[in-house]
N, C-alpha and C positions, 0 to 999 in steps of 0.2 A: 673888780668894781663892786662896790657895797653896796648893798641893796637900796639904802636908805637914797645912793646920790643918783643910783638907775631912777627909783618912785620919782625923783622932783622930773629928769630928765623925761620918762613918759608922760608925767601930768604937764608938761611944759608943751613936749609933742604933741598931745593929744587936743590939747586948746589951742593952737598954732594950726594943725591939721584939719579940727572940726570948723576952726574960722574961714580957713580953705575951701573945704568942700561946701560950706554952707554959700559962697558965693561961686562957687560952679554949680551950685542946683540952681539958686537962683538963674541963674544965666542959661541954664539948660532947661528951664522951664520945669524940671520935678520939684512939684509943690504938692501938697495935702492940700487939697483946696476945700473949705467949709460946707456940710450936707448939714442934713437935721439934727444927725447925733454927732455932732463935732464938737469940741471943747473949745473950737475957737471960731475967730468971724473971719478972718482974712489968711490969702492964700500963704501958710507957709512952707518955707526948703524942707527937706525929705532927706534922709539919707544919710545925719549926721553920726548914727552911730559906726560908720564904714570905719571912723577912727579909730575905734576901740578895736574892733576886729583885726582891722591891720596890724595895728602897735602890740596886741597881746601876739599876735603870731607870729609876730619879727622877733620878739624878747622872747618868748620859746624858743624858736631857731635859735638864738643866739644860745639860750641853757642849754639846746640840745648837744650843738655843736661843741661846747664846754666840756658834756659828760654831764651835763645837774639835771637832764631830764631825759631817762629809756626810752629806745626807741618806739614800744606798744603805746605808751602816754603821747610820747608826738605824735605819733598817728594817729591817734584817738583826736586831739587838737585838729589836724588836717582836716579830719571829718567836719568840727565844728566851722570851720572855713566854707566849707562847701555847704554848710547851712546857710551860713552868712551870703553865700553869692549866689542862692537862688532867693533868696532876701532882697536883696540887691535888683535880682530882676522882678522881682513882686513889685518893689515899689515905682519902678520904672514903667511896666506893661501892665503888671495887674495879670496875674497868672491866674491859672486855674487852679485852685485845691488840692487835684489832685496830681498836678506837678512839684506843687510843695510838698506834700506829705509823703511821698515817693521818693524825693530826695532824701526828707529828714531820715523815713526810716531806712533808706540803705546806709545813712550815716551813721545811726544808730546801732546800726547790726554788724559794719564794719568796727564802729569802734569796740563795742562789746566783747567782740571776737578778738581783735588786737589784744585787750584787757584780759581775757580767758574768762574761768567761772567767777562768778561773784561769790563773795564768803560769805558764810552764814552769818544771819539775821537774830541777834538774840532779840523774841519779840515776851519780856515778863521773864517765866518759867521756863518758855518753848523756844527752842533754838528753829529756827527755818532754815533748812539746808538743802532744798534739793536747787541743784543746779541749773538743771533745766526748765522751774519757776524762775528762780533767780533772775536768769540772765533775758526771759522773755521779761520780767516785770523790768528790769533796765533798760529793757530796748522800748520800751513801751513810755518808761519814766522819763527817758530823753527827750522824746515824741511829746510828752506832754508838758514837759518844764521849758522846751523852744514855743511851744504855742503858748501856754501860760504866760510865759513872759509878754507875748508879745500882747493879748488881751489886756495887760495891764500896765501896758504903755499908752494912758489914755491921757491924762493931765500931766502939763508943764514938771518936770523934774520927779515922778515917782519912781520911773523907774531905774533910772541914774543914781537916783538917792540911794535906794535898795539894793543897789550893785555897790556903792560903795560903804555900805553898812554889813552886807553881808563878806564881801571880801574882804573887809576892815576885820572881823571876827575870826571868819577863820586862816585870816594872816596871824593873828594873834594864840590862836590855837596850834595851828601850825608849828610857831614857835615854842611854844611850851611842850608842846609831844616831838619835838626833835622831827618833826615830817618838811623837809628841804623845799620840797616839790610844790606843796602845797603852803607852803612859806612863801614862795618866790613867784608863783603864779597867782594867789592872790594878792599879795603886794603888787603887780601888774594889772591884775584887775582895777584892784583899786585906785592905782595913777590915772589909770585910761579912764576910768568913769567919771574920776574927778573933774580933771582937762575938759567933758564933753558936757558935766554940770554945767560950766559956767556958761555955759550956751543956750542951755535947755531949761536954768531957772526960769520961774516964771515973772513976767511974761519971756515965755522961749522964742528964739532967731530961729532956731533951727530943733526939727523932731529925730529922732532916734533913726524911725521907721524901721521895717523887717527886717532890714540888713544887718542892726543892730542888736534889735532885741531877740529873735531866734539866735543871734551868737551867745548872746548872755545867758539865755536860759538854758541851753544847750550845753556850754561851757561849763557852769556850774553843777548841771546835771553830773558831767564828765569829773568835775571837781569832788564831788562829795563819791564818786565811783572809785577814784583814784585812792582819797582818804579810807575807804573800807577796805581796799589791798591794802593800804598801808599799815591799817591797822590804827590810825590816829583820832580818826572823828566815826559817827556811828550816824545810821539811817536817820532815827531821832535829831539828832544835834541842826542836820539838816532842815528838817521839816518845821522846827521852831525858828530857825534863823532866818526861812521862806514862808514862814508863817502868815503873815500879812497876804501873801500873793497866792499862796497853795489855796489858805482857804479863802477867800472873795472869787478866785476863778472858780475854784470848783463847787462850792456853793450854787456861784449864779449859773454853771454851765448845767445843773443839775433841777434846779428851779426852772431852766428852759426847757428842758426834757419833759419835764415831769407835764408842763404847762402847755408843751405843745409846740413852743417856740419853736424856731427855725435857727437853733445853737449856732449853723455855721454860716448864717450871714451876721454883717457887721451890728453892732447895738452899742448904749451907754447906759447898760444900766448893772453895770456893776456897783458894789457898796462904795467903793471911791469916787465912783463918778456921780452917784447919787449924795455924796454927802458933799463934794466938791457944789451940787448946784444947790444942797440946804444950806452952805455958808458961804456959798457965793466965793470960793476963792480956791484956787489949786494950792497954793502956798499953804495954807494954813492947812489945809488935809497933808501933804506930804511933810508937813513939820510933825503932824500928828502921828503919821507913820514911821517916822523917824524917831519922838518917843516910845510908842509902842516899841519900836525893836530894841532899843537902848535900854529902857527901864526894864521890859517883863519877858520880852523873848529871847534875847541874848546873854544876861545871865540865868535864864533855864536851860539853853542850849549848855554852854560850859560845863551846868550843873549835871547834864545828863552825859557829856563826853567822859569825865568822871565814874559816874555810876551808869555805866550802862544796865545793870541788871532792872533798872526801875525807869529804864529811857521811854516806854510805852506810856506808864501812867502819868511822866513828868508830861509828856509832848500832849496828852490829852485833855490835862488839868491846862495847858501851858494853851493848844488852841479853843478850847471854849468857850473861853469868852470873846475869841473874833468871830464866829459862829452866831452867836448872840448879836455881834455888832451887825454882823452881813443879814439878819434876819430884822433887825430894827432900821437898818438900811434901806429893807427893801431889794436887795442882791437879787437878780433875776426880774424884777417890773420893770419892763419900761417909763424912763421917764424924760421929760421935756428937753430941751436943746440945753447944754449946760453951758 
């Protein structure tokens, strides 16, 4: 089967599926219902990224069962499933923290392990190689790129968007380094996220919620882990192509700290959500974020897959200026009901 007629056939699934699920929440009563910091006024479904999780782990299964994906990588996958399904009970019951974070990290440490050591790190001049940093800063980086995501599933289509921009890239990357793996699972990424866009534009039917976005960030975590065995994409390429998201989280989680905040209860006052209520519109911020990655973060990623020897300075020149945005933003003050 070509890849090109599986992508229509998942994004076909994926918007059929999330239309599905979006009237079984309905019906089942799981909705986001409207508090202070909510992005919206009335109660909507919950749950609709279940699709994307599903449909990506069924089209592995299927590479796996092929031979187009080792068995270490699908188990590394499996892990991100088990993300996805205490996701799933988070937005259901509303768990505790530390039932989530317990999951993610034994997923984390199982898939790591599955993966073996992680390769060295060319960081400038200085090669990073010891192993057992390595594979603690991945188990750690998994952990932080499933919660990441999910802090920044706040407005109608951002983070759907950023799923299908970033797995758009290094589908394309993929391609050009001969990496199969990372060919075929972001081309899957990217279907699924597509399918779940058309739901989640704004004004959205239906929200991602945990189930969705702990997959995605998790998954991609696992993605750019896989490309550094491979050899095909570098730590850099990554953190520009998630540039938008790495820094506004970690910005505003840091400004909470620093300030006093209580980081781990919910808020809106990340730079999206603050700029989403200075123009009064989701739409028009997630179009913004969609150039931003288009015009300046994505050809610096490519540029530094190329030259890794200068991936530190490129990725540093390349987030600065969101740095700048997240600080004129305001990233980390609370502000009004958006």
């Amino acid at each position: 089967m070509s890849t090109l007629l599986l992508m229509a056939g998942v994004f076909l699934a994926s918007a059929i599926l999330t239309g599905a699920i979006w009237q079984l929440a309905l019906r089942a009563r799981v909705l986001d219902l409207p508090v202070s910091r909510s992005a919206h006024n009335e109660p909507i479904p919950l749950g609709g990224g279940l699709s994307i999780a599903l449909l990506v782990f069924l089209i592995a299964s299927y590479y796996f069962r092929q031979g187009l994906i080792p068995l270490p990588e699908f188990m590394a996958i499996a892990a991100a499933l088990l993300v996805s399904a205490i996701g799933l009970a988070d937005d259901i019951v509303q768990l505790d923290i530390k039932w989530r974070l317990s999951i993610q990290f034994a997923a984390a440490i199982w898939s790591v392990w599955w993966l073996g050591d992680v390769p060295p790190v060319q960081v400038g001049s200085f090669e990073l190689s010891s192993a057992g940093l390595l594979n603690t800063l991945a188990v750690l980086g998994l952990i932080w790129l499933a919660n990441l995501y999910n802090f920044m599933d706040g407005i109608d289509g951002i983070a759907a968007g950023e799923l299908v921009f970033v797995s758009a890239a290094a589908f394309l990357i993929g391609i050009n380094s001969s990496d199969e793996v990372i060919a075929l699972l972001s081309a899957t990424l990217l279907a699924a996220g597509g399918g779940f866009l058309i739901w989640n534009w704004a004004p959205a039917k239906v929200f991602m919620g945990d189930v969705g976005s702990s997959f995605i960030g998790f998954s991609l975590g696992l993605m750019a882990l896989f490309s550094l065995h491979h050899g095909s994409m570098n730590l850099w390429a990554w953190l520009l192509l998630l540039g938008v998201f790495v820094v506004d989280a970690t910005y505003t989680l840091v400004r909470r700290l620093i300030t006093g905040g209580q980081w781990y209860r919910g808020h809106s006052c990340h730079a999206y959500q603050n700029a989403a209520r200075r123009y009064k519109s989701h739409s028009k911020v997630t179009i913004t974020v969609m150039l931003i990655n288009c015009l300046w973060l994505g050809p610096l990623a490519w540029l530094v897959v190329w030259n890794p020897e200068y991936g530190v300075y490129i990725t540093l020149l390349g987030l600065a200026p969101l740095v700048y945005l997240a600080f004129k933003l305001n990233a980390g003050k609370q502000g009004t009901r958006l």
